[in-house]
N, C-alpha and C positions, 0 to 999 in steps of 0.2 A: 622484529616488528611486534608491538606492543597492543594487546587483543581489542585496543581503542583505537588502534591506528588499521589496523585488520577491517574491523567494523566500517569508518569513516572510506575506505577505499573502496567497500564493497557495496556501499551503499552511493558511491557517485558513480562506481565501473557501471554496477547495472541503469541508472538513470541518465547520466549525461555523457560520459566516455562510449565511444567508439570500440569494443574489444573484439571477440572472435563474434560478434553477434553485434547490431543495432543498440543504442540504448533505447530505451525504454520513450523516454525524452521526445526522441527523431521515431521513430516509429506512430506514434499518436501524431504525430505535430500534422495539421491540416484533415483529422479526421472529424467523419461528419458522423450524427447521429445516426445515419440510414446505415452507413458504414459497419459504425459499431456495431449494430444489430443484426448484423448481414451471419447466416447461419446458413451452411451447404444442407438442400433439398434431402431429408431423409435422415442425417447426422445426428448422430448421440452426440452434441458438442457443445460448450457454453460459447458464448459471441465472446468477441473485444469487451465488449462494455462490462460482460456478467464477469470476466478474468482482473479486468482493470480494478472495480469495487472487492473482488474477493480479494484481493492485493491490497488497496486501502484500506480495508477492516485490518488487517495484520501488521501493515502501521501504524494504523494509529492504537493499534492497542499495544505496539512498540512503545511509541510514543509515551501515551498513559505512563506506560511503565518506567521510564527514563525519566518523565517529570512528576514520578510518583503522584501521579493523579487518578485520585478511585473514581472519578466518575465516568469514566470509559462502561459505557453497557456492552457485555460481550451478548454476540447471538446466542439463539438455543442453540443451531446446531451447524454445520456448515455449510448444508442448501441456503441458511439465510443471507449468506456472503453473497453469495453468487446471484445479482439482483440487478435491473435494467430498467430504462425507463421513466417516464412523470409525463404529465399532462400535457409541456409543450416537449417535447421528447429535445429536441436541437435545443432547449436552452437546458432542461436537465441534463444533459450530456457536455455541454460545456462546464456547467455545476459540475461536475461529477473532473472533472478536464482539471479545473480552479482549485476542489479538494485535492483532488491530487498531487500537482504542483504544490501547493502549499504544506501541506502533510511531509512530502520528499524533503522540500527547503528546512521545517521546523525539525524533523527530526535530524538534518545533516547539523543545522545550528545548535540541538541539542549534545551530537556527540562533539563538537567542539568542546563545549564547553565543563564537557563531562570528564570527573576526573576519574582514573584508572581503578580505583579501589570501589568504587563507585557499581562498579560492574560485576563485580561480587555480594553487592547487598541484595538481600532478598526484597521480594515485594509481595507478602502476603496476600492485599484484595485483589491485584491480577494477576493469578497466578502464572508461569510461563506456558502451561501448557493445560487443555480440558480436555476432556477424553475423546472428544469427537476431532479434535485438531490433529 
């Protein structure tokens, strides 16, 4: 199996496939804003929502990277990941619902189309990794 075919499987296992665990996909599907932010009495814990967004930062700066796009702003640090909320909170959480989804889809469309050698180039303005990551 070829490290583009590795990638594209493991990025539909975890969102829409069924494996030894939910996807990703079927777990959110019908979740409510109060939900998301539903945090156990006393827990050192981040919610759904603040885990969901720290996961979308790290694709889309995927992303970024695959379509060699500098203008991805990385956070300072990675408490800025982990972030919940807006004004009408049910319609930012479905915002938050739509990036995601789309994000998943663009970057599944992106390793389509992506050739193998491709996966070897560097990308100097984002780099793979910062020190807080």
């Amino acid at each position: 199996m070829s490290k583009k075919e590795i990638l594209q499987n493991g990025v539909n296992q975890v969102f829409y496939e069924e494996e030894w665990y939910p996807p990703i996909s079927e777990a959110l599907k019908n979740l409510t804003a109060a939900q998301a932010c539903w945090k156990p009495d006393g827990m050192a814990t981040n919610t759904i929502w603040e885990n969901v967004n720290h996961l979308l930062i790290f694709k889309e700066r995927l992303l970024s990277r695959l379509l060699q796009d500098d203008t991805f702003v990385v956070p300072q640090n990675n408490d800025d990941t982990f972030v919940q909320g807006g004004l009408n909170e049910e319609e930012a959480w479905q915002e938050t619902m739509s990036r995601t989804f789309h994000v998943h889809d663009a970057l599944q469309s992106s390793l389509t189309s992506l050739q193998e050698a491709q996966l070897d180039q560097q990308c100097p303005s984002l780099p793979a990794r910062r020190s807080y990551l």
